[in-house]
Each structure stands twice: as structure tokens, then as C-alpha cells.
PyMOL CGO cylinders between C-alpha atoms (Angstrom):
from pymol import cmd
from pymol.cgo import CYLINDER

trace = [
    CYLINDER, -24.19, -10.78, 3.34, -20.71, -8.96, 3.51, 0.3, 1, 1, 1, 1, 1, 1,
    CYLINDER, -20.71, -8.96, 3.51, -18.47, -8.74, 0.27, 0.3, 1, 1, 1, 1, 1, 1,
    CYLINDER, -18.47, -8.74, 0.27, -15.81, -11.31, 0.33, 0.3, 1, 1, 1, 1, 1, 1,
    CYLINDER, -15.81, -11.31, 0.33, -12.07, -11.19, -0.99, 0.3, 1, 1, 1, 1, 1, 1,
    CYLINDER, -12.07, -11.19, -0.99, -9.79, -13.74, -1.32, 0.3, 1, 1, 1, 1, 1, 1,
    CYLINDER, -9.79, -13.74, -1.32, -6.24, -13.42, 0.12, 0.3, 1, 1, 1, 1, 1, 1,
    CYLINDER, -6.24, -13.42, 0.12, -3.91, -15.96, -0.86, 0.3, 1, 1, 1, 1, 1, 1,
    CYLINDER, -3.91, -15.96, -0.86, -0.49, -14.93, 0.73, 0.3, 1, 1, 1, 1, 1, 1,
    CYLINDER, -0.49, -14.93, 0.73, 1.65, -17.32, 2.81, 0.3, 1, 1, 1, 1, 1, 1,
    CYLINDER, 1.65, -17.32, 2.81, 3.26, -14.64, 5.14, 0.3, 1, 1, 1, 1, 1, 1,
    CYLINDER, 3.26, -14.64, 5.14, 1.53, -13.40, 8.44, 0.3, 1, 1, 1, 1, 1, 1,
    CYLINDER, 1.53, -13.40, 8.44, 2.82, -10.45, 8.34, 0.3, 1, 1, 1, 1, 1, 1,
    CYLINDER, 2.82, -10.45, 8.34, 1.73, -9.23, 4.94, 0.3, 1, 1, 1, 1, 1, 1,
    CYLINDER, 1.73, -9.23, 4.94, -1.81, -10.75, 5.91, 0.3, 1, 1, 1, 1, 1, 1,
    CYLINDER, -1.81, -10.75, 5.91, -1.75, -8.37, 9.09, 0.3, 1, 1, 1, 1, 1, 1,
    CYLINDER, -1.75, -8.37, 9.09, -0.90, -5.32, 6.35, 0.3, 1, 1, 1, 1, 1, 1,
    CYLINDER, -0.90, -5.32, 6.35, -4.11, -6.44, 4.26, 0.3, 1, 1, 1, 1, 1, 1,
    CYLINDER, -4.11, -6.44, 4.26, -6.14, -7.09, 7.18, 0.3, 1, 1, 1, 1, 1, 1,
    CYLINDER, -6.14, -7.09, 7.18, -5.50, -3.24, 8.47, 0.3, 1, 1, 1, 1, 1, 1,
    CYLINDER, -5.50, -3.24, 8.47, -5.58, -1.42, 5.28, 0.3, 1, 1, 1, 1, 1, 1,
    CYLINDER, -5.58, -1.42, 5.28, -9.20, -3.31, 4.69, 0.3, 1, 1, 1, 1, 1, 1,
    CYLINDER, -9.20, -3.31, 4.69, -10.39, -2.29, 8.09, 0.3, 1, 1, 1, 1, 1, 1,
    CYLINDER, -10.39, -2.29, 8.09, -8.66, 1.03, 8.74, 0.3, 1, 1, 1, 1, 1, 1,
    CYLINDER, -8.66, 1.03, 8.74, -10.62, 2.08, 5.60, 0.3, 1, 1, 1, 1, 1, 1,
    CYLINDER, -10.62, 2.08, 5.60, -13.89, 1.11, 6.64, 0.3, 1, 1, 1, 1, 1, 1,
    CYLINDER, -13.89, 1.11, 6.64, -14.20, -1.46, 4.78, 0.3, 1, 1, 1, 1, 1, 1,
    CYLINDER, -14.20, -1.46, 4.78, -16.82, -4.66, 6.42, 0.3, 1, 1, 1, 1, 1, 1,
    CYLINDER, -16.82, -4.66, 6.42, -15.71, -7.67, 3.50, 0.3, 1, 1, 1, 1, 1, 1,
    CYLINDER, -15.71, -7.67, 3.50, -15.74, -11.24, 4.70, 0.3, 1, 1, 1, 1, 1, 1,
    CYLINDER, -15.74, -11.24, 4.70, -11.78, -11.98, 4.37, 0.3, 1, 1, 1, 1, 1, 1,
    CYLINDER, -11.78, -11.98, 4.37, -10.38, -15.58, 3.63, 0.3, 1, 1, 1, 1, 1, 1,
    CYLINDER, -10.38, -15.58, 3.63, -7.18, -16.18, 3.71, 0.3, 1, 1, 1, 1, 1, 1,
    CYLINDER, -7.18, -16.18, 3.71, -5.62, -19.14, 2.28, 0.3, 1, 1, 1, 1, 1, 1,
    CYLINDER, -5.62, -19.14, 2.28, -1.97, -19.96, 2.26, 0.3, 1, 1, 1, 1, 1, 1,
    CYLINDER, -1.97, -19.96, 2.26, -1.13, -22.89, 0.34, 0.3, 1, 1, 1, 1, 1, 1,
    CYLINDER, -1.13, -22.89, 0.34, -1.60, -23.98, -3.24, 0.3, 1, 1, 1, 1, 1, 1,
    CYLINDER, -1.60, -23.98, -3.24, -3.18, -26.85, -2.02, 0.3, 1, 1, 1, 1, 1, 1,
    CYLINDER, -3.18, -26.85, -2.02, -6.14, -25.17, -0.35, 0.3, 1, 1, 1, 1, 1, 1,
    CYLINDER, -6.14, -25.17, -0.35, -6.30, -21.91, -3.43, 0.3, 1, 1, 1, 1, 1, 1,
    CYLINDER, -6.30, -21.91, -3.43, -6.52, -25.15, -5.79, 0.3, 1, 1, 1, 1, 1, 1,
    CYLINDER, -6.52, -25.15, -5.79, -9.71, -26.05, -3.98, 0.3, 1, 1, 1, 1, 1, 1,
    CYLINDER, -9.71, -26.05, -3.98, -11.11, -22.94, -3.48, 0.3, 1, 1, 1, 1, 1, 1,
    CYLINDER, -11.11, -22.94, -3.48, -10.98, -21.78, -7.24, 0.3, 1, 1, 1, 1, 1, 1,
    CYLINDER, -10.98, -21.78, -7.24, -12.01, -25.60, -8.14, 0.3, 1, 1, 1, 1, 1, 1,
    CYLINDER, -12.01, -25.60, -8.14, -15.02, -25.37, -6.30, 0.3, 1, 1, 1, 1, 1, 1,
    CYLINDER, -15.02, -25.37, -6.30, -18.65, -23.22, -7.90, 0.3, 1, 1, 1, 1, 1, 1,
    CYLINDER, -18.65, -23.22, -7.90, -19.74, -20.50, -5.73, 0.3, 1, 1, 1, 1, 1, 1,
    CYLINDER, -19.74, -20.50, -5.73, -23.04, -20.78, -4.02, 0.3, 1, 1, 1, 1, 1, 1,
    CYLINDER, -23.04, -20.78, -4.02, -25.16, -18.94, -0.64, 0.3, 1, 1, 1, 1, 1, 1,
    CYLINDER, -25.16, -18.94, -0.64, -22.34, -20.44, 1.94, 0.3, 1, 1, 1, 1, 1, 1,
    CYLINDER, -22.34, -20.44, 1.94, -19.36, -19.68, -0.29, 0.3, 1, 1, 1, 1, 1, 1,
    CYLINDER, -19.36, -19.68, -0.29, -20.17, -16.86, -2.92, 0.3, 1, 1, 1, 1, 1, 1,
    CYLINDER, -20.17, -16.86, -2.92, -17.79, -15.58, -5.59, 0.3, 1, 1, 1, 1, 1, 1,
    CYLINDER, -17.79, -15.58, -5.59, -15.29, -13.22, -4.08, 0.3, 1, 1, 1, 1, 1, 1,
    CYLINDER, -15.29, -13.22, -4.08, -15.66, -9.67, -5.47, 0.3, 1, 1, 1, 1, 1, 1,
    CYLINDER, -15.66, -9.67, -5.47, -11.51, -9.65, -5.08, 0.3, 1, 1, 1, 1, 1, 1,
    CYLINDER, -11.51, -9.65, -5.08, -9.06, -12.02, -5.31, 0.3, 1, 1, 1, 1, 1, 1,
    CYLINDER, -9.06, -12.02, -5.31, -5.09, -10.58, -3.88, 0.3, 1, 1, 1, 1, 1, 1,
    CYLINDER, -5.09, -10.58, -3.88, -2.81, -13.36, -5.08, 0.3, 1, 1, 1, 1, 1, 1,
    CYLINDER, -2.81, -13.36, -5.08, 1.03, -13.93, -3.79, 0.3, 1, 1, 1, 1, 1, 1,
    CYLINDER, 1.03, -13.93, -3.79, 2.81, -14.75, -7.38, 0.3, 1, 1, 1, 1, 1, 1,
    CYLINDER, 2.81, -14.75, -7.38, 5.72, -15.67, -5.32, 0.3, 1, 1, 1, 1, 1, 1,
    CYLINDER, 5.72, -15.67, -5.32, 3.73, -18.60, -3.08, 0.3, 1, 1, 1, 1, 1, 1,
    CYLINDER, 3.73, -18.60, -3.08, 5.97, -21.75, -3.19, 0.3, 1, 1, 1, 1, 1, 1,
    CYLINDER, 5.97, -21.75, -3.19, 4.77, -24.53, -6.18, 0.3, 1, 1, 1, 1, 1, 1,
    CYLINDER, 4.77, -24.53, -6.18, 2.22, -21.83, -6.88, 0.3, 1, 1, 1, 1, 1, 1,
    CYLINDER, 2.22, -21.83, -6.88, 1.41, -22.04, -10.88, 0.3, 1, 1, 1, 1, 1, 1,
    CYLINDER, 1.41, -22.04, -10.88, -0.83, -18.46, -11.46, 0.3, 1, 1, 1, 1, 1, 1,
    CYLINDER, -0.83, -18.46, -11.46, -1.86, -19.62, -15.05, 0.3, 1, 1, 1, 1, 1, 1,
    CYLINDER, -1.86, -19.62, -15.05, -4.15, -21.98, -12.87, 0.3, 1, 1, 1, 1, 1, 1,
    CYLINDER, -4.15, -21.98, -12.87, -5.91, -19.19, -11.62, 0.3, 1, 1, 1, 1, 1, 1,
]
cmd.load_cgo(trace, "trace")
């Protein structure tokens, strides 16, 4: 099973930048990307287990819309 990290970013483009500096590194993680408060609320809310481990990573936009970070 691949390493996973956690992206939580709202713009494309900056996911793109992420996305290449993983990859252009060499670097085979599992990345999930999740752009709303909404769905990073019930990510973080939810245990890990085999079909969604703990992420090794978590890259977090502190300027996401609504987004409280003291949550996280």
C-alpha cells in the first residue's frame, strides 16, 4: 500500500503544482484531494482503517472559504 497525503486546496491550479512536484520527485503516494470544508470535515471526522489509512501528510489551504483550521 502507497503512502497517502492529504491535499486540501480549492484551486486547480495549485493542485496541478502539488501533483508535479510529488511526481517529478519520484515520489509513488496515494494523493486525495479535497476541496471543500464540507468534505475535509468528513475526512478528519472519520478513524482511519485498511481502505482509508491515516495520511502520512496533510497540505492544508488556510485561506479555503468558511475553513476554521483550529478544527483540524
Amino acid at each position: 500500500m502507497k503512502a497517502q497525503i492529504v491535499l486540501v486546496e480549492d484551486n486547480p491550479g495549485d493542485v496541478i503544482l502539488v501533483k508535479e512536484a510529488l511526481y517529478s520527485r519520484g515520489l509513488r503516494v496515494d494523493l486525495c484531494v479535497i476541496d471543500t470544508e464540507g468534505q475535509a470535515d468528513e475526512f478528519f471526522s472519520t478513524p482511519g482503517d485498511n481502505e482509508h489509512p491515516c495520511p502520512i501528510l496533510v497540505l492544508l489551504d488556510l485561506n479555503l472559504p468558511e475553513l476554521e483550521p483550529e478544527k483540524f
